[in-house]
Backbone as JSON Lines, residues from 0, in Angstrom:
{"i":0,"aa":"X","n":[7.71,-10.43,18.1],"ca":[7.14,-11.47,17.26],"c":[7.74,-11.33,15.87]}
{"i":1,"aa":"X","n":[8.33,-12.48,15.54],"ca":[8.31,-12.4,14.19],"c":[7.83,-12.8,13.1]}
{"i":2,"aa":"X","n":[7.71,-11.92,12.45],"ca":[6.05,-11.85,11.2],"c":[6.77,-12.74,9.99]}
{"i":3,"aa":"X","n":[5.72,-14.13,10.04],"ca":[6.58,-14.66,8.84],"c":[4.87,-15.04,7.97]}
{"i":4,"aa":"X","n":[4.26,-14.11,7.82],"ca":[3.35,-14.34,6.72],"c":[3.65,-14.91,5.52]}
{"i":5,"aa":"X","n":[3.26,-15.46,4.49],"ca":[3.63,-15.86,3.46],"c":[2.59,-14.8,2.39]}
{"i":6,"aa":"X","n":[2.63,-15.2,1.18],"ca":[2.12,-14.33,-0.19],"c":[0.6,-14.27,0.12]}
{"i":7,"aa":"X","n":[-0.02,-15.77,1.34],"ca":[-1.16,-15.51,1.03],"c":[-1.51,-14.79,1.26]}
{"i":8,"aa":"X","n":[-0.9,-13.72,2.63],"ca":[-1.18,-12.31,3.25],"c":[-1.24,-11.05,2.02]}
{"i":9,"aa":"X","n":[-0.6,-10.98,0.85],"ca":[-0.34,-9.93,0.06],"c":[-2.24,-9.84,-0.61]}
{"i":10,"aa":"X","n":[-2.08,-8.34,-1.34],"ca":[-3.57,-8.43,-1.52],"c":[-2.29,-8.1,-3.38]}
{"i":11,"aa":"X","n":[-3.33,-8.69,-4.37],"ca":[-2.91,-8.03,-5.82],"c":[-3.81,-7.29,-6.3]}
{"i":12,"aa":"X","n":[-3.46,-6.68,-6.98],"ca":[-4.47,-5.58,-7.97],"c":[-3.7,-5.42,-9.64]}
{"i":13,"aa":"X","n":[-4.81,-5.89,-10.23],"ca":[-4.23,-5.34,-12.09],"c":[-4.95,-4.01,-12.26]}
{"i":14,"aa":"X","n":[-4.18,-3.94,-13.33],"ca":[-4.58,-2.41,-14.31],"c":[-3.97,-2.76,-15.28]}
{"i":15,"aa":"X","n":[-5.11,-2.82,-16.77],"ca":[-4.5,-2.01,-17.44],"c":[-4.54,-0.78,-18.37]}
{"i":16,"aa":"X","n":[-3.46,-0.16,-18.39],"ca":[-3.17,1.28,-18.83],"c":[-3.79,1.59,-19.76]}
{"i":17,"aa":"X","n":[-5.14,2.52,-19.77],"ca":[-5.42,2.75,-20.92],"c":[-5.15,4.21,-21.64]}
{"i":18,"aa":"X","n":[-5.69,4.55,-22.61],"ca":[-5.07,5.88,-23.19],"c":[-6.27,6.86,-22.15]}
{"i":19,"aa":"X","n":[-7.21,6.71,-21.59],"ca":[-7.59,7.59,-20.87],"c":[-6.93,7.95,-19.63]}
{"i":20,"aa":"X","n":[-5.84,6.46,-19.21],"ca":[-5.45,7.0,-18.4],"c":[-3.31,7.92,-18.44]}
{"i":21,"aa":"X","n":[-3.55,8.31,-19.52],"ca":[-2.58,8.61,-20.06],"c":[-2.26,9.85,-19.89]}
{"i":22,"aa":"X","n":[-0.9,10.58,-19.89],"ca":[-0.65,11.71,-20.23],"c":[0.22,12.18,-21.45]}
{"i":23,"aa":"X","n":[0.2,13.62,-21.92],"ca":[0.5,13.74,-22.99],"c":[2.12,13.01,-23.31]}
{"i":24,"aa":"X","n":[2.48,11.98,-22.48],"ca":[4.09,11.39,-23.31],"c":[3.19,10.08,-23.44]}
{"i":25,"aa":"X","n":[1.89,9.58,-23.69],"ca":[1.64,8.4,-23.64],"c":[1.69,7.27,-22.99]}
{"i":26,"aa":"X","n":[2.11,7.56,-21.62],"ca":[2.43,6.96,-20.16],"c":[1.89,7.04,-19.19]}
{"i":27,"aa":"X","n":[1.47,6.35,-18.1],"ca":[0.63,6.47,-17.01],"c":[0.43,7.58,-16.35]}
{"i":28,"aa":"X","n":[-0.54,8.3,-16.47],"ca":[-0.72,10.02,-15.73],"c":[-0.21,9.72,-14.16]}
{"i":29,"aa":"X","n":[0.14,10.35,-13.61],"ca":[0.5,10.71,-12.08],"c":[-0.75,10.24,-11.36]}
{"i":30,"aa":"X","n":[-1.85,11.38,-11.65],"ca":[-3.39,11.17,-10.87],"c":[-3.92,9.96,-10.99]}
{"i":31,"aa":"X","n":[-3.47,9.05,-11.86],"ca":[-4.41,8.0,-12.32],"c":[-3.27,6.83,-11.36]}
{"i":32,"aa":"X","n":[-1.68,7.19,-11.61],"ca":[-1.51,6.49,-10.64],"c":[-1.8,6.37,-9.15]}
{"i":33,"aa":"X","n":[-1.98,7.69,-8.36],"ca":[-2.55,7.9,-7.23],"c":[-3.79,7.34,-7.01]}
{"i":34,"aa":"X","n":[-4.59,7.19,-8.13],"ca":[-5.63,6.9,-7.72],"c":[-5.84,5.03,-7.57]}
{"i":35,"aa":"X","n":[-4.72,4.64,-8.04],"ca":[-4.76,3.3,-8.5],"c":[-4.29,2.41,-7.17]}
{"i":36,"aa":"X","n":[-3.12,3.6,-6.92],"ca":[-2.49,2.88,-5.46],"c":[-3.55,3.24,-4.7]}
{"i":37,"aa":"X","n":[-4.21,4.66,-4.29],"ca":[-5.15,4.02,-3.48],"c":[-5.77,2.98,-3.27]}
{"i":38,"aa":"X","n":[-6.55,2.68,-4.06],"ca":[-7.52,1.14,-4.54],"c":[-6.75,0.02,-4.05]}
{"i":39,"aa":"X","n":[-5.27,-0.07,-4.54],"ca":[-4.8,-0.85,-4.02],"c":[-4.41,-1.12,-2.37]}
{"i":40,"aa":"X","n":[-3.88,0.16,-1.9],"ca":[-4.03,0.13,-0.48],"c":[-5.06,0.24,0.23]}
{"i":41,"aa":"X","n":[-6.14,0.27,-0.3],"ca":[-7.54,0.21,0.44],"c":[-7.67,-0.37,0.9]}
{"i":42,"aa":"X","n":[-7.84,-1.7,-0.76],"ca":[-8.17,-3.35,-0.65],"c":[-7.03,-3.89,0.56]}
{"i":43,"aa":"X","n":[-6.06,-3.4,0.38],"ca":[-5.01,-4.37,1.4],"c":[-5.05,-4.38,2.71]}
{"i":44,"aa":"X","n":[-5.3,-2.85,3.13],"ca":[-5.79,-2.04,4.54],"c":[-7.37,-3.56,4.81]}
{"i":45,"aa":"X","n":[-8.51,-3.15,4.08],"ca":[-9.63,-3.83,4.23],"c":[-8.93,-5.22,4.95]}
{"i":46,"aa":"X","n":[-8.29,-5.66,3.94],"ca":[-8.51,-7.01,3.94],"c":[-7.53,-7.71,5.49]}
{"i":47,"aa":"X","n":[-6.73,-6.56,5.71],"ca":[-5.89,-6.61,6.63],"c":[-7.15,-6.61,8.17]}
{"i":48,"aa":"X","n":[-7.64,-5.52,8.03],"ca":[-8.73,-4.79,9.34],"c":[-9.58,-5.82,9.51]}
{"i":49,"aa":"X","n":[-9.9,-6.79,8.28],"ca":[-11.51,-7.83,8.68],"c":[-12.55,-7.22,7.83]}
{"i":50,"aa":"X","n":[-13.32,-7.68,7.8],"ca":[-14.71,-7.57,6.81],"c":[-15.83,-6.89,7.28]}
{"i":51,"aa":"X","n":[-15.86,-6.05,8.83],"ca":[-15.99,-5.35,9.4],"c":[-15.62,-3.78,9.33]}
{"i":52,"aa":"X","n":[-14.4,-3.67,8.71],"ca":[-14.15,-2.37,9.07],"c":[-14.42,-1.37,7.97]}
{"i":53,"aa":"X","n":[-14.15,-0.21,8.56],"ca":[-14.56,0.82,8.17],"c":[-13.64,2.2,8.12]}
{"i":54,"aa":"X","n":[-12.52,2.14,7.1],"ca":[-12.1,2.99,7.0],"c":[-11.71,3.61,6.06]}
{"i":55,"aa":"X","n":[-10.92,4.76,6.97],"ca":[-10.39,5.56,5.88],"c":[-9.04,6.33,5.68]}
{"i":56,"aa":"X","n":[-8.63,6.52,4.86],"ca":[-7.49,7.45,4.45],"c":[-6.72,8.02,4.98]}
{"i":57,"aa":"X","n":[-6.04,7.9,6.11],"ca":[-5.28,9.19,6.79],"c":[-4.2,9.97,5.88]}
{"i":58,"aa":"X","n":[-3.35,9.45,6.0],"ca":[-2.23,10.39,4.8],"c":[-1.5,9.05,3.39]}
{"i":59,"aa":"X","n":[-1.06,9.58,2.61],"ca":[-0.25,8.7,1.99],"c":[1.31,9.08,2.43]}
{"i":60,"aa":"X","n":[2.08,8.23,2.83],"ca":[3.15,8.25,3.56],"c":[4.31,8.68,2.61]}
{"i":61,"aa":"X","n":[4.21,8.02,1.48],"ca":[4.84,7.83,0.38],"c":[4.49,6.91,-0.64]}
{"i":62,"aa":"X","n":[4.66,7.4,-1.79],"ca":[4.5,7.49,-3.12],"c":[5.34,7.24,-4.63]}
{"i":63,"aa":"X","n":[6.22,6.78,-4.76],"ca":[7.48,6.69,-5.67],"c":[7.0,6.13,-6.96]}
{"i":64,"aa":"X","n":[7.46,6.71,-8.06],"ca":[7.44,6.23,-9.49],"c":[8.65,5.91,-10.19]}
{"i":65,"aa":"X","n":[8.77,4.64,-10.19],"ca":[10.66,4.59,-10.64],"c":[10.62,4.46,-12.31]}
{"i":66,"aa":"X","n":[9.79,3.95,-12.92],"ca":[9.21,3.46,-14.45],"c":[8.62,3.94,-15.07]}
{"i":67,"aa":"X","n":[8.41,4.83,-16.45],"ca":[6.99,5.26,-17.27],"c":[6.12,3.98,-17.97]}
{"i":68,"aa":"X","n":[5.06,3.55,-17.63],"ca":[4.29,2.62,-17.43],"c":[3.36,3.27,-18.92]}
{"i":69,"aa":"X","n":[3.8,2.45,-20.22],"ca":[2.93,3.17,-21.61],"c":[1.47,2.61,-21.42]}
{"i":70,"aa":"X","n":[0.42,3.14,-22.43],"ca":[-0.61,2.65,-22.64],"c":[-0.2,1.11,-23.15]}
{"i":71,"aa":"X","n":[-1.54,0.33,-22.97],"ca":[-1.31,-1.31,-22.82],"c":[-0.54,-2.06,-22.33]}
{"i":72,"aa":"X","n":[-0.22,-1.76,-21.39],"ca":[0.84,-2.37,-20.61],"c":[-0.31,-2.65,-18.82]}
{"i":73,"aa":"X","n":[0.13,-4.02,-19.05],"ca":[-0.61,-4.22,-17.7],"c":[0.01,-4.08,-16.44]}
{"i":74,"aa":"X","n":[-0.41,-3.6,-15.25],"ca":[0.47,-3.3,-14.4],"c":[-0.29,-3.93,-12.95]}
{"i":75,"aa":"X","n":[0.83,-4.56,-12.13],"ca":[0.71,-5.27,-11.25],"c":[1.02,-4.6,-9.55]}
{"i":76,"aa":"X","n":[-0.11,-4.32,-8.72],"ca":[0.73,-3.59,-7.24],"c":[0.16,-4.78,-6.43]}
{"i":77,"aa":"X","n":[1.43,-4.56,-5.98],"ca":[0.8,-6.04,-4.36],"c":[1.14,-5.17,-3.19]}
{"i":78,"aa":"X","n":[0.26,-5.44,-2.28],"ca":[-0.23,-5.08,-1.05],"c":[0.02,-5.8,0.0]}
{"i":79,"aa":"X","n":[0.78,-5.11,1.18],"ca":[0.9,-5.73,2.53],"c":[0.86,-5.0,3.29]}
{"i":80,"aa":"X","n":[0.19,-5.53,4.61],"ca":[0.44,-4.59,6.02],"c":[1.58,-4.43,6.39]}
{"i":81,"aa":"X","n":[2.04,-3.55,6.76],"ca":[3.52,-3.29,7.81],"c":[3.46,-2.83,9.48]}
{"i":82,"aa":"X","n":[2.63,-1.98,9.44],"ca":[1.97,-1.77,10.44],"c":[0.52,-1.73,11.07]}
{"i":83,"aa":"X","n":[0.52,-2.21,12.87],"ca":[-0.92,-2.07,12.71],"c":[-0.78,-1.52,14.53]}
{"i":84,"aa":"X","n":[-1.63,-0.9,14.31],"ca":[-1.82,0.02,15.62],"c":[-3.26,-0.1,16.12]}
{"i":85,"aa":"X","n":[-3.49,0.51,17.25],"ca":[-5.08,-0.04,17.81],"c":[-6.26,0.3,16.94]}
{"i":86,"aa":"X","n":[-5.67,1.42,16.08],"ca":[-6.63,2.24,15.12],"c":[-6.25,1.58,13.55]}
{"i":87,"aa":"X","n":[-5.06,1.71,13.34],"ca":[-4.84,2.32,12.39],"c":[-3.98,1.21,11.4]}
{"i":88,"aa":"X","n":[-4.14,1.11,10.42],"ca":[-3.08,-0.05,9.49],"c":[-2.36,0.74,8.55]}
{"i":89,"aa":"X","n":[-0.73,0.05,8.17],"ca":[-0.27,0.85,7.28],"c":[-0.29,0.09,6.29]}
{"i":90,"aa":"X","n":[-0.03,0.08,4.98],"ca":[0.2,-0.9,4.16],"c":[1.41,-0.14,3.2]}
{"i":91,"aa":"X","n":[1.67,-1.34,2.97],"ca":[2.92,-0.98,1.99],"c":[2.39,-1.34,0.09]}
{"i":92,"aa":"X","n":[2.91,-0.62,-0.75],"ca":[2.7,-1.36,-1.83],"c":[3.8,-1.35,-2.33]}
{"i":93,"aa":"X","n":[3.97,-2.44,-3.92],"ca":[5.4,-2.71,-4.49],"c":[4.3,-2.94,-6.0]}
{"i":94,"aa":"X","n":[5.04,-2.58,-7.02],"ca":[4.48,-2.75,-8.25],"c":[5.41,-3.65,-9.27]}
{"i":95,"aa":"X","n":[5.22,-4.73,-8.95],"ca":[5.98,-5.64,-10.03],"c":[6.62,-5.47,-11.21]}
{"i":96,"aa":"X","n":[7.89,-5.46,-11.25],"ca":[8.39,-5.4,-12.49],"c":[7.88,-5.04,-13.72]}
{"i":97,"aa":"X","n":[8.02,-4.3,-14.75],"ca":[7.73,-4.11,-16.03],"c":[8.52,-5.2,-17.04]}
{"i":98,"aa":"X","n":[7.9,-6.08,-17.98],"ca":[8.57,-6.74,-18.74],"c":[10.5,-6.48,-19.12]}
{"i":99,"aa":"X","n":[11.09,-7.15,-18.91],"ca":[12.61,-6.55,-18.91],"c":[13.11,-5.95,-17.96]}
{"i":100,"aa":"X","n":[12.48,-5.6,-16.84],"ca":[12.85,-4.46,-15.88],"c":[13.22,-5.17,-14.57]}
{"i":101,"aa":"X","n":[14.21,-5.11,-13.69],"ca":[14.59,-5.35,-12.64],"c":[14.11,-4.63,-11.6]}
{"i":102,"aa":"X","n":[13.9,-3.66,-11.43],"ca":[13.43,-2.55,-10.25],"c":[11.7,-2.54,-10.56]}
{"i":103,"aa":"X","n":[10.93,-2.12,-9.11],"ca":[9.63,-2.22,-9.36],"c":[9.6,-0.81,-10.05]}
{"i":104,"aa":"X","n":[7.94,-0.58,-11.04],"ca":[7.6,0.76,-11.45],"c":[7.01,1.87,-10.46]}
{"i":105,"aa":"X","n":[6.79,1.22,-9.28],"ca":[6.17,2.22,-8.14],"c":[6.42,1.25,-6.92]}
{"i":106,"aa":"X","n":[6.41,2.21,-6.11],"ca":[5.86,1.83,-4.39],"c":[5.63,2.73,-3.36]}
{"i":107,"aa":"X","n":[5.03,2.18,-2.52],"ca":[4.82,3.42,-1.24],"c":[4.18,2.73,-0.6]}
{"i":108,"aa":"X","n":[3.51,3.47,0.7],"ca":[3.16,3.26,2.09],"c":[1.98,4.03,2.49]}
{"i":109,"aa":"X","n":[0.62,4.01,2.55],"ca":[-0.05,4.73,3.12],"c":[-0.97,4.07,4.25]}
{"i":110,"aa":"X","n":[-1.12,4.86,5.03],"ca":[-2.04,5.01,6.33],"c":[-3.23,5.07,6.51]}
{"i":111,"aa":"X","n":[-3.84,4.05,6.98],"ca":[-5.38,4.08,7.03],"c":[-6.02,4.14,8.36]}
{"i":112,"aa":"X","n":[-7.38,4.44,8.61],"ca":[-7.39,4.23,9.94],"c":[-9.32,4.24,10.08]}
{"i":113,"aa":"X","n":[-9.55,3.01,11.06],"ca":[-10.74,2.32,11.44],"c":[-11.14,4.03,12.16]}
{"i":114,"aa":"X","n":[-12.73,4.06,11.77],"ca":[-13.49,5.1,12.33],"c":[-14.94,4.6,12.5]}
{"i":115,"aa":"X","n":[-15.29,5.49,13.18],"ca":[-17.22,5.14,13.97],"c":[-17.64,5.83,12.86]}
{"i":116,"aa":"X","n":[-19.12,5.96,13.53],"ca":[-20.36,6.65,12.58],"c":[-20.09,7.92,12.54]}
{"i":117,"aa":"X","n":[-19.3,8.56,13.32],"ca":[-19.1,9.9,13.69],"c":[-17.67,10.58,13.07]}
{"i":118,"aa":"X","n":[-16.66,9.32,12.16],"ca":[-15.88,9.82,12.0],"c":[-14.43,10.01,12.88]}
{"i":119,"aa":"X","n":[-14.59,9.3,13.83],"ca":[-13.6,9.55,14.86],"c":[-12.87,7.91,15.18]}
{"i":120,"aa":"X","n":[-11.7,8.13,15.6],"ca":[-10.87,6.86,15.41],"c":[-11.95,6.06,16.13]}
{"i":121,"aa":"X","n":[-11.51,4.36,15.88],"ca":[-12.26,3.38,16.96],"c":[-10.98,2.33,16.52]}
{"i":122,"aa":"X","n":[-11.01,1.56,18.08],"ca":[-10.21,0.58,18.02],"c":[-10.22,-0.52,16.96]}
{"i":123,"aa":"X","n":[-9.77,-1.26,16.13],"ca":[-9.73,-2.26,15.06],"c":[-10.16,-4.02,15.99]}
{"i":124,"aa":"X","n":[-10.78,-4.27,15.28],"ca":[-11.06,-6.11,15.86],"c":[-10.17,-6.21,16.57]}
{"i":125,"aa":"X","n":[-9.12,-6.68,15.89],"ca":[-8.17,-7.4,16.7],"c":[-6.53,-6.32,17.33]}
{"i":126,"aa":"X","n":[-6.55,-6.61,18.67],"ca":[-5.94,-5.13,19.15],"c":[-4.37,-6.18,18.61]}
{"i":127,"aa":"X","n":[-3.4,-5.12,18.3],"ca":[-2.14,-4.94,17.87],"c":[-1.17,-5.88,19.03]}
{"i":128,"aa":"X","n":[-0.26,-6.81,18.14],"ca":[0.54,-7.31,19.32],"c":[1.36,-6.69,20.34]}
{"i":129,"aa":"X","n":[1.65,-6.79,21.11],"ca":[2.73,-6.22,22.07],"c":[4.32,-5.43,21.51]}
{"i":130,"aa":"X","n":[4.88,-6.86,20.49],"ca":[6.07,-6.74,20.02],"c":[5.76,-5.65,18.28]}
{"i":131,"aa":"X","n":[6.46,-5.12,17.99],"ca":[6.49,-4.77,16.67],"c":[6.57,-5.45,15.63]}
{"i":132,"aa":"X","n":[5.45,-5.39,14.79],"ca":[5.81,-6.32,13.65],"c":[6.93,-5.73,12.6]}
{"i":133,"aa":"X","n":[7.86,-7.49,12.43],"ca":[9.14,-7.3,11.82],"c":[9.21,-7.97,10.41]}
{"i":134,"aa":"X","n":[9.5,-7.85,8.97],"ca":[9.32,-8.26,8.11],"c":[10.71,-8.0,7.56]}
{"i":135,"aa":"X","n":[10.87,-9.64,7.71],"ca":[12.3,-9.75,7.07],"c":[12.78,-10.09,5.37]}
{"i":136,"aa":"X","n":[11.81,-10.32,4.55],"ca":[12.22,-10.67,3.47],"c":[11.44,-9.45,2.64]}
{"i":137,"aa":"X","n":[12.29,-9.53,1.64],"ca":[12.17,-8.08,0.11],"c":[11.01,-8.5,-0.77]}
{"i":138,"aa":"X","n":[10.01,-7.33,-0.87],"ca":[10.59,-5.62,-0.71],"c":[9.79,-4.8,0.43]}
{"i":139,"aa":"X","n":[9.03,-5.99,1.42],"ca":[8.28,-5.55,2.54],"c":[9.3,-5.12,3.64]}
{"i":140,"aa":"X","n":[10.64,-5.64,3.51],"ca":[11.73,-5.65,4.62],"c":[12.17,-3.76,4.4]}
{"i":141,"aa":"X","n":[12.44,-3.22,3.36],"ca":[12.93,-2.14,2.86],"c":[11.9,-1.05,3.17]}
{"i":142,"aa":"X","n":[10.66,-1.7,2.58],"ca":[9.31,-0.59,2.98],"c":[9.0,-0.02,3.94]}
{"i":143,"aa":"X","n":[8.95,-1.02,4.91],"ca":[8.97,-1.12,6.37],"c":[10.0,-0.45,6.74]}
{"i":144,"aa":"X","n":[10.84,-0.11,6.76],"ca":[12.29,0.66,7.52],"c":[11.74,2.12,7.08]}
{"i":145,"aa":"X","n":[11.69,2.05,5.77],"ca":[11.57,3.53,5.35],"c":[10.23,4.25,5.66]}
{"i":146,"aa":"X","n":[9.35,3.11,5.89],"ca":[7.95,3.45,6.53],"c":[8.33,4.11,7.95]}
{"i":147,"aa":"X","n":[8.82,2.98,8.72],"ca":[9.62,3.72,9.84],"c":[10.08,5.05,10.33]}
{"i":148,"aa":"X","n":[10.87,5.49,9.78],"ca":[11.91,6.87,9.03],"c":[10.61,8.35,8.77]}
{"i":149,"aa":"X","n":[9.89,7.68,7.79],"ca":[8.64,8.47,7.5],"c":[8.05,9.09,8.83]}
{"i":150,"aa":"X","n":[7.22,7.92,9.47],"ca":[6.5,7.7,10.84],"c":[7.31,8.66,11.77]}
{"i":151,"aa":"X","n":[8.46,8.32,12.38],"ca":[9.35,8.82,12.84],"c":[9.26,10.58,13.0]}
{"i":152,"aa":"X","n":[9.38,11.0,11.42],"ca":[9.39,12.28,11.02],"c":[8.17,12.87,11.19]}
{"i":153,"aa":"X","n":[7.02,12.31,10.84],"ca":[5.97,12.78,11.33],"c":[5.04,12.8,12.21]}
{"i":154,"aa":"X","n":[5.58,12.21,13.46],"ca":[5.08,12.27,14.48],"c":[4.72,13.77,15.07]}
């Protein structure tokens, strides 16, 4: 099948940078970014699973910081699924450009996965197509490969 979602599929998330969330060069702390992409891949995972589900966290796949992101500077991550398995959704994120900047300031891939009352996987609403989902246009096309590669390795 080929996956031709459009933007309405992407989930967005703002931030902006404040000096609490700063480190001593006056730039976005590490932790505060981790914690931000979570949120963001949560919401995207959620919104991906249905209004039903219930999950959580398996690993973060990957993580990249290409930009130092200063205090007041608003910052933009968009969210998409790449993968979805009977359990489990991956999502990709991409962080929009910084004013002047051609390359995003972050991206990565983390793994979520639908669980019971008990904590233990459970199948997701809607079971996973047959074919692999394929995402041909940038920067979900790139994510996805290297999501791949990741997956691959850590099997």
């Amino acid at each position: 099948m080929l996956e031709t979602q459009s933007r309405d599929f992407e989930t967005l998330t703002h931030r902006l940078v404040l000096p609490r969330d700063a480190n001593h060069h006056g730039t976005l702390y590490a932790g505060t970014l981790l914690a931000l992409a979570l949120e963001a891949g949560y919401a995207t995972a959620f919104r991906a699973a249905g209004l039903n589900a219930n999950l959580v966290l398996k690993r973060v796949l990957d993580l990249r910081c290409y930009e130092p992101v200063p205090v007041g500077q608003v910052v933009q991550i968009r969210g998409r699924q790449i993968h979805r398995g009977s359990a489990q959704i991956v999502v990709a994120l991409w962080g929009t450009p910084l004013p002047d900047r051609l390359i995003p300031w972050m991206d990565g891939a983390m793994q979520f996965v639908q669980v019971d009352e008990c904590g233990r996987p459970e199948p997701l609403e809607e079971e996973p197509d047959d074919q692999p989902m394929i995402i041909v246009e940038p920067p979900w096309s790139g994510l996805q490969e290297r999501t791949r590669k990741l997956l691959r390795v850590r099997q």
